[in-house]
N, C-alpha and C positions, 0 to 999 in steps of 0.2 A: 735255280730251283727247278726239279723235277716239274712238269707242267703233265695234268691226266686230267680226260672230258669225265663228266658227272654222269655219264652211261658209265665208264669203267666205274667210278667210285662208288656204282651200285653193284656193280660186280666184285667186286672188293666184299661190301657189306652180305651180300647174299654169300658169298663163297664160306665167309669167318662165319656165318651164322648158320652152319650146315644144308643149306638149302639147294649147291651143287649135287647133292648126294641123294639116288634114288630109294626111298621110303625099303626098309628090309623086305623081303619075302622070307614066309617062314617064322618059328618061335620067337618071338625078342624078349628078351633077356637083359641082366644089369649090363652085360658087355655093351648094348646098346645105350640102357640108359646113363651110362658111364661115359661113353662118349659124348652124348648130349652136354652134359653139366660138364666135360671138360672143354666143349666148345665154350659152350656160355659161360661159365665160371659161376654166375647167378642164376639163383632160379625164384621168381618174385613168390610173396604168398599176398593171398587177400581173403576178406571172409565172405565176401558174395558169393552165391552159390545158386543163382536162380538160371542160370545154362550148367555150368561145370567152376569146380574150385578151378581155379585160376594155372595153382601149380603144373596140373594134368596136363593142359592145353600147350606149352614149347615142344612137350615130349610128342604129342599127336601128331603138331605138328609137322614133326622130322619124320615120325616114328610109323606112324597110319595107328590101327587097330592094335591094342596091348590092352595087360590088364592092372587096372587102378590100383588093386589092392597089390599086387604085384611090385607096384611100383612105390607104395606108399612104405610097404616092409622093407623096400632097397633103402628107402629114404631117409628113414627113420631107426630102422635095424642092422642097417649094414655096416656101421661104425665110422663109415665115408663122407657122410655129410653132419654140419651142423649148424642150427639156425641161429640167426643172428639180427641186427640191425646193417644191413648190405645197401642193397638198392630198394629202400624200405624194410620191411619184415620179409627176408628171404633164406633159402637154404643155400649154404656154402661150402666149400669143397674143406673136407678137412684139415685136410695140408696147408690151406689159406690163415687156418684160426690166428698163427703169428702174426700174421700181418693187419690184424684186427685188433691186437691186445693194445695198443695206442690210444685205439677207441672205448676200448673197455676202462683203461686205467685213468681217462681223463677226469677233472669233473665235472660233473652232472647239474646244470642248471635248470631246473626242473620245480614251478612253483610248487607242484601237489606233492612232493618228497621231501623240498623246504620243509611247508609246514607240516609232514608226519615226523622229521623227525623234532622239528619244534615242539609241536605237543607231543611227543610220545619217544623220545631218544633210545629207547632199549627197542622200541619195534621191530626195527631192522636185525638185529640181532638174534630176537626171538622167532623172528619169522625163520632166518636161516639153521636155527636149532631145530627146527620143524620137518624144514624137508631133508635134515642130517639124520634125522629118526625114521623119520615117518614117508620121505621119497620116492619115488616120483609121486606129487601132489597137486592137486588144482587148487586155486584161489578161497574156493567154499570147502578141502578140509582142513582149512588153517582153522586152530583153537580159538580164536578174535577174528573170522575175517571181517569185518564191518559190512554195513550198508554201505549200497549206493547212494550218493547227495543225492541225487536227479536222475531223469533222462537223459539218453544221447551215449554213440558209440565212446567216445573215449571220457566218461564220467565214471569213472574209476572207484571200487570202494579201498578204502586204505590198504585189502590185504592185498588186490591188485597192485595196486600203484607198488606195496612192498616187494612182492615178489619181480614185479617188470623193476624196480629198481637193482634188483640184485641178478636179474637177468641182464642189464645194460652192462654193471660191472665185470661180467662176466664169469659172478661167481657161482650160476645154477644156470641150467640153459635146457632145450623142450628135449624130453624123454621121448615125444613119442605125442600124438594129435589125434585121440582117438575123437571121432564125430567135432574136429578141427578142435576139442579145446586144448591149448597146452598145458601137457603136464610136466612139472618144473623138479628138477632134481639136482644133486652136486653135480657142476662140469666134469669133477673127477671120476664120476661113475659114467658118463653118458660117454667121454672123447677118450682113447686111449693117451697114456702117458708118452709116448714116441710126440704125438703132437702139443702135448702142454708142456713140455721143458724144450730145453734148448733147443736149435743155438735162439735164440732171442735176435727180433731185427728191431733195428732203431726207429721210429716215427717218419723221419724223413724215408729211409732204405722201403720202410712198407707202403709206405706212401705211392712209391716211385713203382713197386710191382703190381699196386692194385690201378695205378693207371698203364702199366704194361697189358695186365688180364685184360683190360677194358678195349685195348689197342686190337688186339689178339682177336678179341670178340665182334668187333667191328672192321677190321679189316685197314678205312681209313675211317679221319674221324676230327673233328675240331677240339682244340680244346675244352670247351666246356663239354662238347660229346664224351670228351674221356674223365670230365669232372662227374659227368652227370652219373656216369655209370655204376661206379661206385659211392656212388655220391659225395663226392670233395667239395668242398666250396672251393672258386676260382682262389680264392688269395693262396691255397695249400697248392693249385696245382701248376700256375703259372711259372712260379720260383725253378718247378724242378724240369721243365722239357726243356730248358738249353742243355742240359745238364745229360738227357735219355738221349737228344740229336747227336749230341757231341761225341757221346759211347757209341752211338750206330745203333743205339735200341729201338731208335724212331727216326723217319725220314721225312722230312719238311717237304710237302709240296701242294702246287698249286693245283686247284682243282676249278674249274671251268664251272662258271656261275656259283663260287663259293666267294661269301665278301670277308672272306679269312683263311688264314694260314690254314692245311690240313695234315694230320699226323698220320703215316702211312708205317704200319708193322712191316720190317723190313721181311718176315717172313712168310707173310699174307700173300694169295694165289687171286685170281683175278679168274672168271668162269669166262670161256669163251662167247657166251653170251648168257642173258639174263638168264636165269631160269629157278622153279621152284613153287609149287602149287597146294597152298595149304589154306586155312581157314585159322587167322590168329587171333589170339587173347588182346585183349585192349592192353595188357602187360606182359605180352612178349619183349622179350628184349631187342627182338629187329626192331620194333617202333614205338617203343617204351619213351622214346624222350622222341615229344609231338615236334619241335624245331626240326631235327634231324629227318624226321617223315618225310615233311613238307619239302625239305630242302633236296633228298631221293627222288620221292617219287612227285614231288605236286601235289599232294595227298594232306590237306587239311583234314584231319581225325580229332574229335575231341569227345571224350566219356560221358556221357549226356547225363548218368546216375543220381545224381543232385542236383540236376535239373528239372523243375517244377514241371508235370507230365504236358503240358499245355504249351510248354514252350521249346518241347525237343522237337529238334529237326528228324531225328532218322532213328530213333528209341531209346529208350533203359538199356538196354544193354544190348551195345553194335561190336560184331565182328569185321575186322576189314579180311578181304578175298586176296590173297595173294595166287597171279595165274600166270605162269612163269615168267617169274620174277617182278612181275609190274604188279599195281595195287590199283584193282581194276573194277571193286563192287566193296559194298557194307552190306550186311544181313542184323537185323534185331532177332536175336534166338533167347525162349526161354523154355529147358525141359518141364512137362507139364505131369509132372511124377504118378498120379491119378490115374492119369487116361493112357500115361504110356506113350504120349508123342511128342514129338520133338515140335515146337510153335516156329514157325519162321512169321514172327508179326512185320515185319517189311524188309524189302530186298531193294538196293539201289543200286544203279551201276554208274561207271564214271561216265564224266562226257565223253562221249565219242568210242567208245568203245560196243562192240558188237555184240549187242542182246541175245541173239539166238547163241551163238558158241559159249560168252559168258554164261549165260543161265541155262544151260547142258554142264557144263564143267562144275559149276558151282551146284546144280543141283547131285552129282555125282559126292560133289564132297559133303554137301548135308546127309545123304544117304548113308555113308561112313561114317559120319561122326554119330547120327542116331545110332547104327549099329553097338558105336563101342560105346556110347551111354546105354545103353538097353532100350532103346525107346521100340514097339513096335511102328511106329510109323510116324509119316513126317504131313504138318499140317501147313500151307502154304497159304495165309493174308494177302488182300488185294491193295495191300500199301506196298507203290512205290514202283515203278517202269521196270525191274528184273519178275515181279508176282507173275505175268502170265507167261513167261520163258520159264521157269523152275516146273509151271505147272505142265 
C-alpha cells in the first residue's frame, strides 16, 4: 500500500479545496463562482446570520471581495444549481440532481408527516395543487397553513412540515431565497428537463459518485470522510470502496498517524507546500467534519452556538484563521448592522505560533472581510492573547 506523511495529506486537502490557487484580481464573475461549487460540489446553507449567511463565506474564502447579491442571482437564477438535503440543507450542482433522486424516492420516516397524513390524508396533495397554481410560495400563502404547536427551530406548522415533505420527495424544490425564506415551487419549473429525465442512475451507481465528488473534494480522505460528505451512513458506503479501489477510482493508502485505511483521488495534485490564507465558516467544507480537522491540522474546533453563553470557551460564533495552510488562530466575529462595524468579541491564537505576524495577517483578513460586508470599521475586544496584536 502506497505509504504518504499527514503534511502531504494536508496538502492533498488544501489543493482539492482550492486553496493552492491565488484569490482573482479584477471582476469575479460566475466563471469564478462556478469553479468554486465545482471544486466543492457542496455548498452548506444555514440560517444564522449574526456574522454572514453561511453560504457567502467558501466563496470569500477562495474568492476575497465579490458581490453577495451577485452571487445569490448565479445561485438561485442561473439554472446551475439546486437545493436539496446534501451535506445538510445545501446547494448542488445541477448535473448531480440524478444522483440524489435515490434519496428523494425513498421513504420518509418522519413522525410529524405520519401524523399529518394521518389526520389529514388529502393535505399533501392539496398543498401540492397550490404551489401547481399559485408558485413559487412560502409556507404562510398556503390556503390552511396552520400554526405553530410551540417554540423552537424545527417546530414546524403543518403547512411546513407539508411543503418540506414534498420538498424531500423531490417533487417542488426552492425558487429562489429572498431574505433566506424558501420559496417552493414545481421542480419542473425551477431545474431544466436535460437534467430531470434520463439516463437515470441506479442507487448503488449514485451512491458510488457522490462518494467519488467527496474524494475529488478532499483530495485524500477516510472513509467515513467520504461518508460524511455527503452524508452516507457507513453501512451504504463500506460495501462499495472495494469495488471504486478495484476500477482505479480510488487509491488505498497509508497515511502517517492515520488509525485507518485512507482513500486517495487518483487524480488529486498535492501543493508543494502548505499554503492558503482565509478566514472560514464554521461550515466550510475544508473542516465541515470536526474528526477530520483534528486529524489535519491538531485543531480541535467545536461551534459553541448552543452552548449556554457562560460556558463557551472562545464565543457564539468562532471563525478558524487559515494562514498558509495551517489553522493557526479563531476569532468570535459578529456584524453589528447599526453602527456599521464588524465586532471582533475575542481573538485566540494556537500554541505556539507567533502573535505579532498572526495578528498582522489576520488583522489584514478582518479588514477585508468588513469591506465586503459593508461594515465601516472594525472594533477589536480585549478577549483572548491575539486582542492586542490585531490592535
Amino acid at each position: 500500500m502506497r505509504r504518504i506523511t499527514s503534511d502531504q495529506a494536508k496538502r492533498y486537502a488544501l489543493a482539492a479545496q482550492g486553496f493552492g490557487d491565488p484569490r482573482p484580481k479584477g471582476r469575479i464573475d460566475a466563471r469564478h463562482y462556478r469553479k468554486v461549487v465545482n471544486r466543492l460540489g457542496i455548498i452548506q446553507l444555514d440560517s444564522v446570520n449574526v456574522f454572514s449567511r453561511t453560504h457567502y463565506m467558501p466563496f470569500f474564502s477562495r474568492l476575497g471581495n465579490y458581490d453577495r447579491a451577485a452571487l445569490d442571482s448565479w445561485l438561485w437564477g442561473s439554472g446551475e444549481m439546486f437545493e436539496y438535503w446534501g451535506h445538510e440543507a445545501s446547494l448542488l450542482r445541477v448535473e448531480d440532481h440524478r444522483h440524489w433522486r435515490w434519496l428523494m424516492n425513498r421513504p420518509w420516516k418522519w413522525r410529524a408527516l405520519t401524523d399529518l397524513i394521518a389526520n389529514e390524508p388529502n393535505y399533501l396533495d392539496d398543498v401540492l395543487e397550490q404551489v401547481k397554481v399559485f408558485g413559487p410560495i412560502k409556507t404562510s400563502d398556503l390556503n390552511d397553513p396552520g400554526a405553530k404547536p410551540g417554540e423552537g427551530m424545527w417546530n414546524w406548522s403543518k403547512g411546513k412540515v407539508g411543503l418540506e415533505a414534498l420538498f424531500l420527495q423531490g417533487k417542488v424544490t426552492a425558487a429562489g431565497r429572498p431574505n433566506f425564506t424558501r420559496m417552493y415551487d414545481l421542480t419542473e419549473r425551477v431545474i431544466r428537463p436535460e437534467h430531470l429525465g434520463p439516463p437515470e442512475v441506479d442507487e448503488e451507481d449514485a451512491k458510488k459518485q457522490l462518494i467519488l465528488q467527496g474524494a475529488r473534494a478532499m483530495g485524500v480522505a477516510t472513509a467515513e470522510d467520504l461518508g460524511d460528505y455527503p452524508r452516507l451512513r457507513m453501512p451504504q458506503v463500506r460495501p462499495l470502496l472495494p469495488s471504486l479501489v478495484a476500477e482505479g477510482q480510488l487509491i488505498e493508502v497509508e497515511v502517517d498517524g492515520w488509525d485507518r485505511v485512507g482513500y486517495l483521488d487518483p487524480e488529486s495534485t498535492m501543493l508543494r507546500r502548505p499554503a492558503g490564507t482565509a478566514l472560514l465558516s464554521p461550515f466550510d467544507n475544508l473542516i465541515w467534519s470536526r474528526p477530520r480537522t483534528e486529524r489535519l491540522w491538531d485543531f480541535h474546533y467545536r461551534i459553541e452556538i448552543y452552548v449556554p453563553g457562560p460556558k463557551r470557551i472562545y464565543g457564539y460564533y468562532v471563525l478558524p484563521f487559515l494562514l498558509d495552510g495551517e489553522l493557526v488562530a479563531r476569532v468570535d466575529l459578529k456584524t453589528d448592522r447599526q453602527s456599521n462595524r464588524l465586532l471582533v468579541k475575542g481573538s485566540y491564537g494556537e500554541s505556539g505560533v507567533d502573535g505579532v505576524r498572526v495578528g498582522r495577517e489576520l488583522r489584514t483578513e478582518l479588514d477585508l472581510v468588513a469591506g465586503w460586508l459593508g461594515m465601516a470599521d472594525v472594533e477589536i475586544f480585549d478577549n483572548g492573547d491575539l486582542a492586542g496584536h490585531l490592535k
